[in-house]
C-alpha positions as CSV (number, residue, x, y, z in Angstrom):
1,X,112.4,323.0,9.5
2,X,113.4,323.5,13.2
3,X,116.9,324.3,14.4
4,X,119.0,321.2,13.4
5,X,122.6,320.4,15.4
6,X,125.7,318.7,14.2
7,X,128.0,316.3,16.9
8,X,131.2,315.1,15.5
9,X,132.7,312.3,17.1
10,X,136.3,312.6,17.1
11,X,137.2,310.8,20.0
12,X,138.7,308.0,18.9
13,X,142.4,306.5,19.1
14,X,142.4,305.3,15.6
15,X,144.6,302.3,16.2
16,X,144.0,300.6,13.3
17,X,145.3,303.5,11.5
18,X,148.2,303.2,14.2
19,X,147.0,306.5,15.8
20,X,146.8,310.5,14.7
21,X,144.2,309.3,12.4
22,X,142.0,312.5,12.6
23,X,145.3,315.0,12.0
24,X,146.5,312.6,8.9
25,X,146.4,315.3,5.7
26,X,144.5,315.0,3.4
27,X,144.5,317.7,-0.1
28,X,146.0,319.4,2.4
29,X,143.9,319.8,5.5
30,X,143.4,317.4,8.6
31,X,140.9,314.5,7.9
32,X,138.6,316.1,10.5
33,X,139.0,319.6,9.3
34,X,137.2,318.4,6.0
35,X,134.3,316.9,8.5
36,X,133.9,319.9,10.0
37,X,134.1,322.0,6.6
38,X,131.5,319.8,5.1
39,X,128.9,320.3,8.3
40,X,129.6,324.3,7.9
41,X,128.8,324.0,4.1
42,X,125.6,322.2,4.4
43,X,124.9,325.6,6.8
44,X,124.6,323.7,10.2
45,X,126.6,326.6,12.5
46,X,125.3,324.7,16.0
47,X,128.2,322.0,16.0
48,X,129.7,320.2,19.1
49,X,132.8,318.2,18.8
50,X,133.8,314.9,21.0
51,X,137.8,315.0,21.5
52,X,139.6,311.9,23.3
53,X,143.1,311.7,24.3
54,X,144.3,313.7,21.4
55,X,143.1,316.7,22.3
56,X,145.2,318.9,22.7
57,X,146.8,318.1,19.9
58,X,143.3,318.8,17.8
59,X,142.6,321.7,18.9
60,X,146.3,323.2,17.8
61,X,145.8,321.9,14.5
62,X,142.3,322.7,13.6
63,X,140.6,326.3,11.9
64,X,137.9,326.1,14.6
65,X,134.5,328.1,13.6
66,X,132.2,328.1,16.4
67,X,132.5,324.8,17.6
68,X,132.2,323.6,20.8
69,X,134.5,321.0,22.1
70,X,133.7,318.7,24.6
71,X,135.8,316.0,25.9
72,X,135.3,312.0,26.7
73,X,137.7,310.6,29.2
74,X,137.4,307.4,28.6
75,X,137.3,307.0,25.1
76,X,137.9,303.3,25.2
77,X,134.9,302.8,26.5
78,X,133.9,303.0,22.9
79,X,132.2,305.0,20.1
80,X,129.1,305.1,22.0
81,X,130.4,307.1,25.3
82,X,131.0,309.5,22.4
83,X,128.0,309.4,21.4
84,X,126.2,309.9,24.9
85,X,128.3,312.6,25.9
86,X,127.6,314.8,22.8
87,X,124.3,314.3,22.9
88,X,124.4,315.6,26.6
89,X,125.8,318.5,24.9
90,X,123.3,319.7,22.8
91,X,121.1,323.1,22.9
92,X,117.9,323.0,24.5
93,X,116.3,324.0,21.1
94,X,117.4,321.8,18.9
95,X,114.8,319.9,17.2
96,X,117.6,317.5,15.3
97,X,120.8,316.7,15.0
98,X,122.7,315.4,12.7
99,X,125.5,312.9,14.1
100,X,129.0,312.6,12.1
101,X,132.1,310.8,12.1
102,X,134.8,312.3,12.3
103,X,137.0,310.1,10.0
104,X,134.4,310.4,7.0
105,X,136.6,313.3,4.9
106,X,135.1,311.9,2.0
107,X,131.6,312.6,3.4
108,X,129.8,315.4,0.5
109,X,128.1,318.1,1.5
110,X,125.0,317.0,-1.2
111,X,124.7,313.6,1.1
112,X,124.2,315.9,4.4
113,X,122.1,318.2,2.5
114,X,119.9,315.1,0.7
115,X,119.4,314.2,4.8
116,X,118.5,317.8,5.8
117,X,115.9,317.7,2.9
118,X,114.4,314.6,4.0
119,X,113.7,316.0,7.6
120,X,110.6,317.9,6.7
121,X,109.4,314.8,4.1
122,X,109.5,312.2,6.7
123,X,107.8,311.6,9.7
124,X,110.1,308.8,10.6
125,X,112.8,310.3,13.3
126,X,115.8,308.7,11.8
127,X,116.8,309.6,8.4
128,X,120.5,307.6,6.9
129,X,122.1,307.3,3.8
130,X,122.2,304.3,1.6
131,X,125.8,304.3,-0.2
132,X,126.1,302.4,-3.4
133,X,128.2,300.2,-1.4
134,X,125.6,299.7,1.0
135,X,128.1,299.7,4.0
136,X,127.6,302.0,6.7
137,X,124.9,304.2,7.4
138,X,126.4,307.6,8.1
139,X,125.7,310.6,8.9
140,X,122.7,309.8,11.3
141,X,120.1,312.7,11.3
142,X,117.9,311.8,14.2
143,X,114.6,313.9,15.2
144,X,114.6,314.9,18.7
145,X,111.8,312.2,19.9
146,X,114.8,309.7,18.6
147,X,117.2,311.3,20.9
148,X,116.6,309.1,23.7
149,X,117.8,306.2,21.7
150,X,121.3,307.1,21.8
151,X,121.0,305.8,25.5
152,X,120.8,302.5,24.1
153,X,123.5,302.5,22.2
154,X,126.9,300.8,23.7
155,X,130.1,299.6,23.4
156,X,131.9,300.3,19.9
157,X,129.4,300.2,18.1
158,X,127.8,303.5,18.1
159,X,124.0,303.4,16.5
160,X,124.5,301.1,13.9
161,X,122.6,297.9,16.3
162,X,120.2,300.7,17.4
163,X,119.3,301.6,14.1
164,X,119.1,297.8,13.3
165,X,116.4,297.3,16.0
166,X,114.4,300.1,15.7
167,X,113.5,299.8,11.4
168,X,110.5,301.3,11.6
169,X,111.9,304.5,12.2
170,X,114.4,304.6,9.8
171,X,114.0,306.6,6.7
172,X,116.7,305.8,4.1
173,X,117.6,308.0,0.9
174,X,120.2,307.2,-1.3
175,X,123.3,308.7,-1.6
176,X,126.4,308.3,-4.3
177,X,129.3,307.3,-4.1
178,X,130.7,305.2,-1.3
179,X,130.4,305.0,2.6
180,X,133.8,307.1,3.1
181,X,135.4,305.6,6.1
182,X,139.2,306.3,7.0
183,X,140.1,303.4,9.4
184,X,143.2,302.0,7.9
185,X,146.3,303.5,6.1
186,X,145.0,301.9,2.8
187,X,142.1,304.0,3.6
188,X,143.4,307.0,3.6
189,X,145.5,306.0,0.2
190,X,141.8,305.5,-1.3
191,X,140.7,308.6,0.5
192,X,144.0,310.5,-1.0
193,X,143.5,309.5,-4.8
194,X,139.7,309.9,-5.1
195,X,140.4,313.2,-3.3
196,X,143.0,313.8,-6.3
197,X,140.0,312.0,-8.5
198,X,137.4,314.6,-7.6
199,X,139.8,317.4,-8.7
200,X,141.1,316.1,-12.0
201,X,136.9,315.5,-12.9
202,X,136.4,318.6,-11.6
203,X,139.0,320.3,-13.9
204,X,137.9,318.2,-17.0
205,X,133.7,319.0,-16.5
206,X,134.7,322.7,-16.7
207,X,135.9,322.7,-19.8
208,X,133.6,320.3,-21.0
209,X,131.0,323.1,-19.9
210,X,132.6,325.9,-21.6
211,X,134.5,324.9,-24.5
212,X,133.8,326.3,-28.0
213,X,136.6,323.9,-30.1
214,X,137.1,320.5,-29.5
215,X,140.4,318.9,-28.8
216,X,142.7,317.7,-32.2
217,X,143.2,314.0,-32.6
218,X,146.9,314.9,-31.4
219,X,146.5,317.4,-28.8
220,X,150.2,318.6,-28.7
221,X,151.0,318.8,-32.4
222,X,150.1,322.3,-32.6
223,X,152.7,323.5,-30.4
224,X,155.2,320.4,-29.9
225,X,158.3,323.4,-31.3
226,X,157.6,324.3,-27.5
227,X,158.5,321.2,-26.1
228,X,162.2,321.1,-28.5
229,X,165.4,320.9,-25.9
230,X,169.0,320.8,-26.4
231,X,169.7,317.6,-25.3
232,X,173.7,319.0,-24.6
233,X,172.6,321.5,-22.4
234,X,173.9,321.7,-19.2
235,X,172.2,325.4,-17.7
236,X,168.5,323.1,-16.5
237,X,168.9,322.5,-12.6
238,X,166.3,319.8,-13.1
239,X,167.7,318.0,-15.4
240,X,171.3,318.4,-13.8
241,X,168.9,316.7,-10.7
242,X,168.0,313.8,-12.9
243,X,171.7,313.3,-14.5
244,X,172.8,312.7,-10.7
245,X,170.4,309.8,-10.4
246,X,172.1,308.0,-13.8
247,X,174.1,304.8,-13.4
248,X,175.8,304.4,-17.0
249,X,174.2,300.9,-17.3
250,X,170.2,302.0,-16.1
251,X,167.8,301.2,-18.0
252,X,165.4,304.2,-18.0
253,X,161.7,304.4,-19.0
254,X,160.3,307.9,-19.6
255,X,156.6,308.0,-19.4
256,X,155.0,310.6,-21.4
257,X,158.3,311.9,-22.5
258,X,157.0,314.4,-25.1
259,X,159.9,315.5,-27.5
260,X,162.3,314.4,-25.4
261,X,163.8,317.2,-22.9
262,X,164.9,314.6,-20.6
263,X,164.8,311.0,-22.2
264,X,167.6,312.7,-24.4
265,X,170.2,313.7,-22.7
266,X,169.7,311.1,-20.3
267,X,170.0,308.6,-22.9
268,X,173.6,310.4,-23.7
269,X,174.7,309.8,-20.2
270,X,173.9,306.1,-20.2
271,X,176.8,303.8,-21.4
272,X,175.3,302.7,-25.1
273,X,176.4,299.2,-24.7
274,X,174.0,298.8,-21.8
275,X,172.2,301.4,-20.9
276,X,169.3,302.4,-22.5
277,X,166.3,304.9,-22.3
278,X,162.1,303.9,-23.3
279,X,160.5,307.2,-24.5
280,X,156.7,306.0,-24.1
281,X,154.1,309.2,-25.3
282,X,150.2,309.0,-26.7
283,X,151.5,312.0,-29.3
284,X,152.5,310.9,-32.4
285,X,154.0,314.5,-33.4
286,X,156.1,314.5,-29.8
287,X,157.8,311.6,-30.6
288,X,158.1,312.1,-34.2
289,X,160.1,315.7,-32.2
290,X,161.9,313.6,-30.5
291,X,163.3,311.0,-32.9
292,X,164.2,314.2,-35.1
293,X,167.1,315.7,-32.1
294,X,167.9,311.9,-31.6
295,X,169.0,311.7,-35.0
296,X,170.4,315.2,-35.2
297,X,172.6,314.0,-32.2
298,X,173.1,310.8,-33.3
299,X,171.7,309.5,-29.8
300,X,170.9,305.6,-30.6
301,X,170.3,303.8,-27.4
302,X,166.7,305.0,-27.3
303,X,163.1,303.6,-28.1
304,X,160.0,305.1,-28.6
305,X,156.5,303.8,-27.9
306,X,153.4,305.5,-29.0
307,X,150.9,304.4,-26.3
308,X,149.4,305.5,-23.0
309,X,149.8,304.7,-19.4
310,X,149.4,302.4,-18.1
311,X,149.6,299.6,-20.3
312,X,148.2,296.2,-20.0
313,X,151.3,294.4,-18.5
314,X,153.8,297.4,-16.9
315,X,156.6,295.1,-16.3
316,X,157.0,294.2,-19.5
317,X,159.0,297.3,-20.1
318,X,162.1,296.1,-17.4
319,X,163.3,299.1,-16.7
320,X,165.3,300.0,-13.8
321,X,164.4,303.5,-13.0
322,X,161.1,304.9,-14.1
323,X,160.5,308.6,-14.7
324,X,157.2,311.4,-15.0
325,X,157.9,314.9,-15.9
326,X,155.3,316.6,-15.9
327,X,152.8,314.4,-16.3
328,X,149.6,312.7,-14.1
329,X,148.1,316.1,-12.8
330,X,144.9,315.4,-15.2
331,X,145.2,311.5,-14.4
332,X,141.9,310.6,-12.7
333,X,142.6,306.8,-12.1
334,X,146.4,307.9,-9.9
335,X,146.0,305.3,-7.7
336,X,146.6,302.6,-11.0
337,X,149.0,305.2,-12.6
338,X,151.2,305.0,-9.8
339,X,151.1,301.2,-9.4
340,X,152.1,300.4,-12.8
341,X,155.1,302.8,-12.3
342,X,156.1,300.9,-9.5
343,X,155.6,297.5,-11.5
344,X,158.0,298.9,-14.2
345,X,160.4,299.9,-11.9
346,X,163.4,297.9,-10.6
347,X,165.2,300.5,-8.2
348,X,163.5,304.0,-8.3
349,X,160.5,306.2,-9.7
350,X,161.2,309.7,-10.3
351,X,158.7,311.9,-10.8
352,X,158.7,315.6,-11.6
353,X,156.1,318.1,-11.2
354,X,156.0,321.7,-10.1
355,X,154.0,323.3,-7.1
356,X,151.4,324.3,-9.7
357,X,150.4,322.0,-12.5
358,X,151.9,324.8,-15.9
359,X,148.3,324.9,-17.5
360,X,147.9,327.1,-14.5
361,X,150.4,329.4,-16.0
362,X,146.7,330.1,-18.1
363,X,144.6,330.7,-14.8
364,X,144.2,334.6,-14.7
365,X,142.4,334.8,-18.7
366,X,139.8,332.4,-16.8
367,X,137.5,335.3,-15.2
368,X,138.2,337.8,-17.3
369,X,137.1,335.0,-20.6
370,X,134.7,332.8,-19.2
371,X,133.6,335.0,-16.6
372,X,135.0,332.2,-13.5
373,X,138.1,330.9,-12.4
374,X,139.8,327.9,-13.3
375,X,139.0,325.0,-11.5
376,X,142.5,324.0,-10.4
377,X,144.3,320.5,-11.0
378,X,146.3,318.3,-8.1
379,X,150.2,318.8,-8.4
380,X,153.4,318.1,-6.5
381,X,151.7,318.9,-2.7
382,X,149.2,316.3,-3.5
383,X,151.4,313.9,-4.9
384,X,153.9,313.7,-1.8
385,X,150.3,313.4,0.2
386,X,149.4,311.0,-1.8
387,X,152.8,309.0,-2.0
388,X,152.5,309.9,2.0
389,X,149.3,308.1,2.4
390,X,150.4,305.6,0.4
391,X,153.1,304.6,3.0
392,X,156.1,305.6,0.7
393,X,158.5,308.1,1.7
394,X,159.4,310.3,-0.7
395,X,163.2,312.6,-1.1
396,X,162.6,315.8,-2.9
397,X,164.7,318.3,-4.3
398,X,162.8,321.8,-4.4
399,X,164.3,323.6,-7.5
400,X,163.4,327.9,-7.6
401,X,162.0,328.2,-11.3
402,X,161.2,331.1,-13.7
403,X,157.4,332.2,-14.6
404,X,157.0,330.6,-18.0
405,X,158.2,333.0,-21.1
406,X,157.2,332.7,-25.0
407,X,159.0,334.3,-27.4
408,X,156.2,336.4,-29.0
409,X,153.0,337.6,-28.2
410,X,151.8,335.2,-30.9
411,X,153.2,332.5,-29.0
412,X,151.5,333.4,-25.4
413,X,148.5,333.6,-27.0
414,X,148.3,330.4,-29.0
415,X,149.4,329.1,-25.3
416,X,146.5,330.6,-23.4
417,X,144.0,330.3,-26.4
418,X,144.8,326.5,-26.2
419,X,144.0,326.7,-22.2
420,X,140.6,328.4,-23.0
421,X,139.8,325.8,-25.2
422,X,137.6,329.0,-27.1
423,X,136.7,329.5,-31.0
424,X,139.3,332.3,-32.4
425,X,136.6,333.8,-34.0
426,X,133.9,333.6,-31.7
427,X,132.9,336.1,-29.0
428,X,135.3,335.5,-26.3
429,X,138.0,336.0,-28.5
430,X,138.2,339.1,-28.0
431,X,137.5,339.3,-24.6
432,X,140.8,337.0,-24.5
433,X,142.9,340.5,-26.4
434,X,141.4,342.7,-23.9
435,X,142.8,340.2,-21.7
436,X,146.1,339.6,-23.5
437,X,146.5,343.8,-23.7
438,X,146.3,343.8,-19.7
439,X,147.9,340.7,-18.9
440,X,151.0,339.8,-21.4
441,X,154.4,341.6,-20.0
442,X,157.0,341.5,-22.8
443,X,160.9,342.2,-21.1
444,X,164.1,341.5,-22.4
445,X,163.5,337.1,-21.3
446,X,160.7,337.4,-23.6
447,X,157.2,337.3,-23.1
448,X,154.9,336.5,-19.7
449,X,151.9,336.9,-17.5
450,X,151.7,339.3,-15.2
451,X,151.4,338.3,-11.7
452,X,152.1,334.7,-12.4
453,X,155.2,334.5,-10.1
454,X,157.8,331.7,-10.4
455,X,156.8,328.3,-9.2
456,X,158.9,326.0,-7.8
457,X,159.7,322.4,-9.3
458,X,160.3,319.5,-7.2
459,X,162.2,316.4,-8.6
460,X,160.4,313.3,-6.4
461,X,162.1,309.9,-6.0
462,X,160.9,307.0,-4.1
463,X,162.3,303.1,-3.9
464,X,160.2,300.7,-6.6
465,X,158.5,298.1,-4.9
């Protein structure tokens, strides 16, 4: 294989978007940065970039490798002065280049490698993706006797009517997924929960790969003591947050509200003639927690539903305010999650999640156990991104917290043990006490992990549809 080239065309206004486009985050990092990530991680170092008006602006915001950046002055002259003007660009020795959008985040560094392979298996001098989709045909790997072809291409439209007239020199392989555009804001709200997707299946295929128990038929029955709260108590800055948001006739639905920590003493603060509080969980055992304090408190104006979200018909449940704590960093399908939160909704969602999902809490044992590190969830940065992208605009209230403490060894243990998903009498069980021995910190709070700092809790709300 000769030396191949990448050009990113980043030129564009992105008016359809209704402009910054290529500087819109995305899991946290520019939509072009991730173009330019993917291009370095298929190992093409020989990269030039095609900057419009925005410039300056780009080139502030963006961890720049070796990239050279070239500008187009006229940018509205369409995709295809781009085009022309990178190409002018390239090194005398490159042999290909592979041509890239620079509003394709979504673009995977297998599909650019999948193209790269084909160059050497091929003696067509155009090689594109075909997306399950079958829309677009991008990233464009062209040989260099195709290079002169890019003079033909004009207007908007970049090489897509080229392509479409020369067939015979087209190679096509097939590629998953979907062509990953980002023209409009829906885009980008696609873009933003499939990012959120990938994570969640990423999380959920390691420990499908390394997991010596399987999961119990209730998940949280084991250890739902840990979940118990006094529903009097008035020393938890999160739920003092959420106590501020009551009106005493609300009618509150909690959506995987566990044994109750918050559905409980929010239900207290509601007037009992009218207000009234839905505690919806898949864990029989958590409810069956939660209806234990409720009738130790004598709270009444509360109902449970065993089921998960989101049901069939979400604004069935008529509730005025609806509220997450804790729960949608392993949701894959967000995107529908979120919807039917707003459906059930009359005046606010609430949701509340921390900086870093609290299975995390588990995250050192990971190397030291399975001999790799955890493959990490989405949490509240992604969900104001994704609430962002969505076109919501989300108030938060950032809340200092504590690392997470047990009250015995025992307890850490059956904590981490449960995040390791590992046989406690198989091998790595006792790599997990060589771990525990190094790891657990016992003071006068109780018990910990060392290095596992405190993480900060934000309490999210946002207008219902």
């Amino acid at each position: 294989m000769g030396t191949i080239a990448g050009i990113v065309l980043a030129a564009g206004a992105g008016s359809r978007f209704g402009g910054g486009k290529l500087l819109a985050p995305l899991a946290g990092r520019p939509i072009l940065q991730h173009v330019l990530d993917r291009l370095a991680d298929a190992g093409i170092e020989d990269v030039t970039v095609v900057l419009g008006h925005d410039a300056p602006a780009i080139e502030q915001a963006i961890a720049w490798r070796t990239e050279r950046r070239v500008l187009n002055p006229a940018p509205e002259r369409g995709l295809s002065t781009s085009l022309q003007i990178g190409m002018a660009a390239l090194p005398q020795e490159a042999d290909a280049v592979l041509i890239a959008l620079g509003d394709q985040p979504l673009v995977t560094t297998a599909t650019i490698r999948t193209l790269l392979d084909a160059y050497p298996e091929t003696s067509r001098p155009i090689v594109v993706p075909v997306y399950q989709d079958d829309r677009g045909r991008n990233p464009v790997l062209l040989r260099r006797p195709a290079f002169r072809l890019a003079d033909e291409a004009f207007g908007d439209r970049g090489l897509g009517p080229v392509l479409a007239a020369h067939p015979d020199a087209v190679h096509e392989v097939p590629a998953s997924g979907d062509n990953p555009d980002v023209d409009t804001r829906a885009d980008l709200a696609s873009a933003a929960a499939a990012a959120w997707a990938s994570r969640v299946l990423a999380n959920r295929e390691q420990v499908e790969r390394v997991r010596e128990v399987a999961d119990g038929a209730d998940f949280y029955a084991p250890v739902r003591a840990l979940f118990r709260a006094d529903p009097t108590r008035t020393d938890d800055p999160i739920l003092n947050v959420l106590l501020g948001l009551v009106r005493s006739g609300d009618r509150w639905l909690d959506v995987g509200a566990g044994a109750g920590r918050f559905a409980l003493p929010i239900a207290r603060a509601l007037d009992p003639s009218g207000g009234s509080v839905i505690a919806l969980d898949a864990s029989p055992s958590m409810l069956e927690g939660l209806r234990e304090i409720a009738e130790d408190y004598a709270i009444e104006n509360l109902r449970t539903v065993e089921a998960r979200w989101p049901p069939a018909d979400p604004g069935a449940f008529d509730a005025d305010v609806a509220l997450i704590a804790h729960v949608g960093y392993d949701i894959e399908a967000i995107g529908a999650f979120l919807e039917a939160l707003e459906s059930a909704a009359g005046r606010l969602c609430v949701a509340v999640l921390t900086q870093q999902p609290p299975a995390a809490a588990a995250d050192p044992f990971w190397p030291v156990v399975h001999g790799e590190a955890r493959s990490t969830l989405p949490a509240l940065p992604e969900l104001l991104e994704l609430l962002g992208a969505r076109g919501r605009e989300p108030s938060v209230v950032r809340i200092p917290g504590e690392p997470r403490r047990f009250e015995s060894r025992e307890a850490l243990e059956g904590f981490v043990q449960r995040q390791l998903w590992i046989d406690p009498a198989g091998d790595k069980a006792a790599r997990l006490q060589a771990a525990l021995d190094s790891l657990a910190v016992v003071d006068g709070d109780g018990w910990t992990i060392r290095g596992r700092g405190p993480t900060e809790t934000g309490v999210v709300t946002w207008p219902s549809r």
